[in-house]
KOLRO-410180 format. One record per residue (C-alpha): x, y, z; residue number from 1; chain. Coordinates in steps of 0.05 Angstrom, whole numbers. Last residue first. Layout:
N
       xx       yy       zz     i   ch
        X        Y        Z   NUM    A
...
This chain:
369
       xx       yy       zz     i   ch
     3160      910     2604   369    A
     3094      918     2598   368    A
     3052      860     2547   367    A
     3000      871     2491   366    A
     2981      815     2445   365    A
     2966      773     2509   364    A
     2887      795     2514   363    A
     2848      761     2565   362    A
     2820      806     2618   361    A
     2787      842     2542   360    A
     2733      872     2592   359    A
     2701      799     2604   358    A
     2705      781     2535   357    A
     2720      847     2489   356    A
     2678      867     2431   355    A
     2672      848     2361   354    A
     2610      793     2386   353    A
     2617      748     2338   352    A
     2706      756     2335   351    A
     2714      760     2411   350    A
     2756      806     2448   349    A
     2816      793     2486   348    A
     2868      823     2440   347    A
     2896      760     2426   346    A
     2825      741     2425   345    A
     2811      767     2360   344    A
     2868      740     2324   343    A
     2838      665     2324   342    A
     2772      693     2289   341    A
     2808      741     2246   340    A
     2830      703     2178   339    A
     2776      656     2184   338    A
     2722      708     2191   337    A
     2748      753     2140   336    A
     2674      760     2111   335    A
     2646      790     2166   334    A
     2685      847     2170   333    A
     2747      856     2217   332    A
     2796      871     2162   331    A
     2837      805     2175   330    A
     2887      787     2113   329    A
     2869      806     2041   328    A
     2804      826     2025   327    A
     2764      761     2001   326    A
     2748      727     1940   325    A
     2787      673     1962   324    A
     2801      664     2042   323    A
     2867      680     2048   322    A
     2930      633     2074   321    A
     3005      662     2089   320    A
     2982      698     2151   319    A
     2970      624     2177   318    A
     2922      650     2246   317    A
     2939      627     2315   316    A
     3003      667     2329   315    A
     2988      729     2292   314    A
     2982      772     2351   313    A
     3030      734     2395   312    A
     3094      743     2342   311    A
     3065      813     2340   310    A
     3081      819     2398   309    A
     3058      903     2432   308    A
     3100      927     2482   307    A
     3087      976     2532   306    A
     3156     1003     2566   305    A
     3180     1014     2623   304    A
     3205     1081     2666   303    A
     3132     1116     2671   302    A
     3096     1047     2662   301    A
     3122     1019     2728   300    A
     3110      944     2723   299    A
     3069      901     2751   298    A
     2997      904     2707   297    A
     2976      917     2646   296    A
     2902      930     2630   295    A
     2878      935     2557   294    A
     2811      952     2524   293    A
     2805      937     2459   292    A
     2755      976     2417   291    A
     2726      928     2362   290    A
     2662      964     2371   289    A
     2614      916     2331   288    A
     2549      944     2342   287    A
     2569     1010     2327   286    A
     2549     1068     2376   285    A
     2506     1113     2364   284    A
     2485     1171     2311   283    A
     2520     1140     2259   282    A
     2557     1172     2211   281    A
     2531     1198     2138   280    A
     2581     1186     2084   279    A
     2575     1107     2073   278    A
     2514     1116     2059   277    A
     2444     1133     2091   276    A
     2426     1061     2108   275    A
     2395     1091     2188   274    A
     2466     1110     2199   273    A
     2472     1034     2236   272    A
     2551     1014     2255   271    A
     2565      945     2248   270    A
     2628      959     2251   269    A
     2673      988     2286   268    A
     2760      981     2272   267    A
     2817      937     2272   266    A
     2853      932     2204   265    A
     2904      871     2206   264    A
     2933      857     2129   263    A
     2967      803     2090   262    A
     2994      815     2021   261    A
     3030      762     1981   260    A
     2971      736     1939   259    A
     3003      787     1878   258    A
     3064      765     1889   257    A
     3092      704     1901   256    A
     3071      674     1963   255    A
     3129      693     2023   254    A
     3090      745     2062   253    A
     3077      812     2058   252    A
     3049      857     2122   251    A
     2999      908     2139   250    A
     2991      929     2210   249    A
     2929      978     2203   248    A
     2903      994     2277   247    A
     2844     1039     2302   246    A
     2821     1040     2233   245    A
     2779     1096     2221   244    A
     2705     1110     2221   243    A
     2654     1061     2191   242    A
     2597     1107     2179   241    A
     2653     1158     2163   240    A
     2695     1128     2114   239    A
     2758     1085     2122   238    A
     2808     1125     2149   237    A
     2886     1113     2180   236    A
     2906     1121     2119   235    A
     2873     1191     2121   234    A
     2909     1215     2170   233    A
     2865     1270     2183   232    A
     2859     1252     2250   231    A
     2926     1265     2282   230    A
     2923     1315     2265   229    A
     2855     1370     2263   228    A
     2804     1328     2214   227    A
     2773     1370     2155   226    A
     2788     1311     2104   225    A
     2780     1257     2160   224    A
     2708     1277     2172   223    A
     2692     1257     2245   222    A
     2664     1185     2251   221    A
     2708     1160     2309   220    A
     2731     1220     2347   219    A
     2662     1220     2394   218    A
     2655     1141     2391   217    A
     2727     1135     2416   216    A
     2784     1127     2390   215    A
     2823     1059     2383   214    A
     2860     1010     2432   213    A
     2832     1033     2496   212    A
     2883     1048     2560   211    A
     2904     1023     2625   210    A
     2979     1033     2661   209    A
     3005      998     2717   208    A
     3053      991     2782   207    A
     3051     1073     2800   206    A
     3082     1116     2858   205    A
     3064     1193     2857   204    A
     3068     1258     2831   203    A
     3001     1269     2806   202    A
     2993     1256     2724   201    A
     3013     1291     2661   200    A
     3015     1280     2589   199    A
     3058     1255     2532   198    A
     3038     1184     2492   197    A
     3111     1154     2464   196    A
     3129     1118     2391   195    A
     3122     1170     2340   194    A
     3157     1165     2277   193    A
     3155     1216     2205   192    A
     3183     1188     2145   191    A
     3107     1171     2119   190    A
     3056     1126     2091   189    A
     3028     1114     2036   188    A
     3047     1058     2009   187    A
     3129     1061     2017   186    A
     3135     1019     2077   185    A
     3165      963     2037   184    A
     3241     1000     2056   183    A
     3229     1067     2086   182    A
     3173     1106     2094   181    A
     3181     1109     2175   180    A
     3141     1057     2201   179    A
     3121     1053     2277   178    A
     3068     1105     2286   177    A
     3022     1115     2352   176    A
     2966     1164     2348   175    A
     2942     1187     2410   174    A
     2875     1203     2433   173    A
     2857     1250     2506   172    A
     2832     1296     2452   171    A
     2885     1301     2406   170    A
     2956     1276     2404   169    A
     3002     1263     2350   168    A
     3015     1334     2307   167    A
     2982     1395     2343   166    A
     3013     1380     2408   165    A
     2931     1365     2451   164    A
     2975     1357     2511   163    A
     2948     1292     2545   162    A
     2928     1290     2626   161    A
     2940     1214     2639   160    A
     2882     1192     2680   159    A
     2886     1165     2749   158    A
     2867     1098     2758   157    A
     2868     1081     2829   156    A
     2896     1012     2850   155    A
     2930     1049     2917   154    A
     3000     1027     2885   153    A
     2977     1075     2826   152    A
     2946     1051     2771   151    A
     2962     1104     2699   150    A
     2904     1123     2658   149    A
     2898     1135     2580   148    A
     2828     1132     2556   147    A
     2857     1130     2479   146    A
     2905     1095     2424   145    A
     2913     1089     2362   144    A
     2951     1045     2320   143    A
     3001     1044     2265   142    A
     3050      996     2237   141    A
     3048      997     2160   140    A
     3092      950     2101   139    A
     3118      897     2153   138    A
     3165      838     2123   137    A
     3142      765     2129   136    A
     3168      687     2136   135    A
     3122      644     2142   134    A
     3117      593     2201   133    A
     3046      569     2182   132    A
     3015      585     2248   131    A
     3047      646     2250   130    A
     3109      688     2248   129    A
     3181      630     2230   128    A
     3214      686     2194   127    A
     3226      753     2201   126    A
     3245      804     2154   125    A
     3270      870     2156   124    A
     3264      939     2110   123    A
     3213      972     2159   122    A
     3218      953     2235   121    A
     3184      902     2278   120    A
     3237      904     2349   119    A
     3259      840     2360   118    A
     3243      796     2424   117    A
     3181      759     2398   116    A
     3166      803     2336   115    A
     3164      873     2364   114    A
     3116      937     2372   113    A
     3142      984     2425   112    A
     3115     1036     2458   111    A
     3147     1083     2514   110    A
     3092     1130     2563   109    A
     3122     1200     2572   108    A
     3101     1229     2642   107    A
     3110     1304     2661   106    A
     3100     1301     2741   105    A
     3044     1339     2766   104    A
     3057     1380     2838   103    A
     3015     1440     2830   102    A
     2969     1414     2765   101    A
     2987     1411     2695   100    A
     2970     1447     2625    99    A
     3009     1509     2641    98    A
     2981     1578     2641    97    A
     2962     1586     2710    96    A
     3034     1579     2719    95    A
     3062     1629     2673    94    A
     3013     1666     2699    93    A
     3033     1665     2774    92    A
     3112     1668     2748    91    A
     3094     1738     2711    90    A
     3054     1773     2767    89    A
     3119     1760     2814    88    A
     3164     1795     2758    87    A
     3126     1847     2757    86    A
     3117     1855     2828    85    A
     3189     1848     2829    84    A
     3202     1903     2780    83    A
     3152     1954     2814    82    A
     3188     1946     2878    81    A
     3246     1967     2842    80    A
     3312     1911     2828    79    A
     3374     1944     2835    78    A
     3407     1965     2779    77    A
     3415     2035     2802    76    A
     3372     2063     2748    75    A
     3363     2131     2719    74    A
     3290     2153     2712    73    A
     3248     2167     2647    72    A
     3212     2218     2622    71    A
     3142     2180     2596    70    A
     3141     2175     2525    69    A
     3106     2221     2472    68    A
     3059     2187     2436    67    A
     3066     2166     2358    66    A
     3012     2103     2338    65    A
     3025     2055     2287    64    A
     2951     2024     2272    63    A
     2940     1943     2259    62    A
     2890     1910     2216    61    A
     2917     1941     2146    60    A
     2983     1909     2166    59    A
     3038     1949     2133    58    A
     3078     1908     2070    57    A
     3121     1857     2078    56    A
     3079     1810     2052    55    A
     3113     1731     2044    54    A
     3053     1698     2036    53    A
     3035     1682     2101    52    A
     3065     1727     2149    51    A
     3146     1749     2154    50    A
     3143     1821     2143    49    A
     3149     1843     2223    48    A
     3074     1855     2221    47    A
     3059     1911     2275    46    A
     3088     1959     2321    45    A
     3112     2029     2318    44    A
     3139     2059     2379    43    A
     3148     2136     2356    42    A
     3193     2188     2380    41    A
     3169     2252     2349    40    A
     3153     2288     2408    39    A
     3220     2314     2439    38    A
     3234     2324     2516    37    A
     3232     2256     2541    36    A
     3282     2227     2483    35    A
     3329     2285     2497    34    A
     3334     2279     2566    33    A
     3350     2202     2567    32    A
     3400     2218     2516    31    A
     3432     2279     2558    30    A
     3442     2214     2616    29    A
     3464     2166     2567    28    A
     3516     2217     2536    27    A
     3544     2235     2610    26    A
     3557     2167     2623    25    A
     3585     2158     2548    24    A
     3640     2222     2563    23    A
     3630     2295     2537    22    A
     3577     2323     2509    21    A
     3563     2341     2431    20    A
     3556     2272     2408    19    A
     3487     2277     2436    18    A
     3463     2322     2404    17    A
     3477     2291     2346    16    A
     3445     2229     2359    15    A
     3384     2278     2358    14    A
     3400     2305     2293    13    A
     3324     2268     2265    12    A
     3284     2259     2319    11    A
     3294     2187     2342    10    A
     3249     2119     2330     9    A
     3239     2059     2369     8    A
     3216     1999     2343     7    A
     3168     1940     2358     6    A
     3155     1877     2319     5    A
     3096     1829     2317     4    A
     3101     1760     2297     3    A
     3085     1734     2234     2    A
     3015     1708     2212     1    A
């Protein structure tokens, strides 16, 4: 819908009245007179042309109205009483309006995802990743992530107050997005980056930052198709029994092609609709979570940054071998188990189970920095 417009209309000869008197003081003055003393002024408001569609045509929702105006005063150009009040009622909604607290700080929290010290990027490779030392390029880097809270020096965890912004965040989730189309990371995917969560917290002083890897049970089996962004990402999507992938780092390696592929898709499973299809979702939570929950520790996570290795993530498992017969890479079903079982507790969780050990205390994939 466009916005609305407003215009002001004179009787017809009534500019030439005023080029009858004398000097422009004398012309604004007659011209205030004029406008209070004749009834055809209108203020017309309504579609300004510009809505969907191109129209710019009437709005058949909206009226134009003709009222005579008020006469109204000369001004000294100093502020009335009635101006400040104005002006007064204005600031108090504008605050009421915004999204924070008196005395909330706007707080952007940095991620990273790197190979040891570089940064992963599309159109690069990097050798030596793995227990086999191969060689790989990336093809996706996404994750999500939610239950965003920042430590303060107190040890409270005080959550991070995210914007829902229509394109990233949702919910209290975030999706985090590393490729940008180019290069390998051509398979559906997109030009479009987004490395930072956005909220608010308390003014204060703060050594950590906590937050789950993935969305929660409420986000995680919504229809994709019908999703508000970021979840109707629908790479990001497996079906809704399952839900969506809470990460998808894909990557090649150096076989020839086609058993080049290698891919990491974190995610629940497990999860019991009562064997009504892979279109019903569950009515609980999955047996298999696979929600990481991450705690980091001695830095200051408003000025750092959170960094996700890589180089640690794959560090156990040969992302140049595949189990035959078997989706490429670690997919976190059953099947993958010797693809995933050594990457599962870089994250701190254990590959039976598909949850954390001891709240995921363990992970090293993740670091602050």
């Amino acid at each position: 819908m466009g916005a609305t417009s407003c215009r002001a209309t004179l009787c017809p000869g009534a500019d030439r009245r005023l080029a009858a008197y004398g000097g422009p003081a004398m012309q604004r003055f007659i011209g205030v007179m004029i406008l209070s003393s004749f009834a055809c002024p209108t203020l017309a408001c309504g579609d300004d042309g510009l809505a969907e569609g191109g129209s710019t045509g009437p709005d058949p929702t909206t009226t134009t109205t003709t009222s005579t105006p008020p006469p109204m005063a000369m001004t000294t150009g100093e502020p009335t009483t009635a101006d400040t009040t104005l002006a007064e009622s204005t600031a108090d909604s504008t605050a009421d309006d915004s999204t924070g607290q008196p005395g909330d700080i706007d707080v952007e929290l940095q991620f990273a995802v790197r190979v040891g010290d570089l940064d992963a990027a599309c159109g690069q490779t990097y050798a030596d990743v793995g227990a086999g030392g191969s060689t790989i390029e990336f093809l996706d880097i996404r994750f999500f992530v939610s239950n965003v809270r920042l430590v303060d020096d107190g040890g409270e965890q005080v959550p991070l107050q995210m914007d829902d912004d229509g394109e990233w965040q949702l919910g209290g989730s975030a999706l985090l997005d590393f490729e940008d189309g180019s290069g390998s990371c051509s398979e559906n995917t997109t030009s479009e980056t987004n490395t930072t969560v956005r909220g608010t917290v308390p003014d204060g002083t703060y050594t950590g930052v906590r937050f789950d890897v993935g969305l929660p049970f409420e986000q995680n089996h919504l229809n994709a198709d019908e999703a508000d962004p970021p979840l109707n990402t629908t790479a990001m999507f497996w079906n809704w029994a399952a839900g969506y992938k809470f990460v998808k780092i894909d990557i090649q390696n150096d076989n020839p092609a086609p058993d080049n592929r290698w891919n990491f898709h974190l995610g629940s499973q497990a999860c019991d609709n009562g064997m009504a299809g892979p279109t019903v979702p569950p009515d609980q939570e999955c047996a298999r979570p696979g929600r990481p929950a991450i705690d980091l520790s001695g830095f200051d996570p408003v000025t750092g940054t959170i960094v996700l290795d890589t180089a640690v993530l794959y560090g156990g498992e040969d992302v140049s071998a595949d189990t035959p017969m078997s989706a490429p890479g670690c997919m976190s079903f059953m099947p993958d188990v010797n693809e995933c079982d050594d990457l599962f507790p870089t994250l701190g969780m254990d590959w039976t189970s598909g949850d954390c050990i001891d709240g995921c205390s363990g992970q090293t994939a993740f670091r602050g920095e």
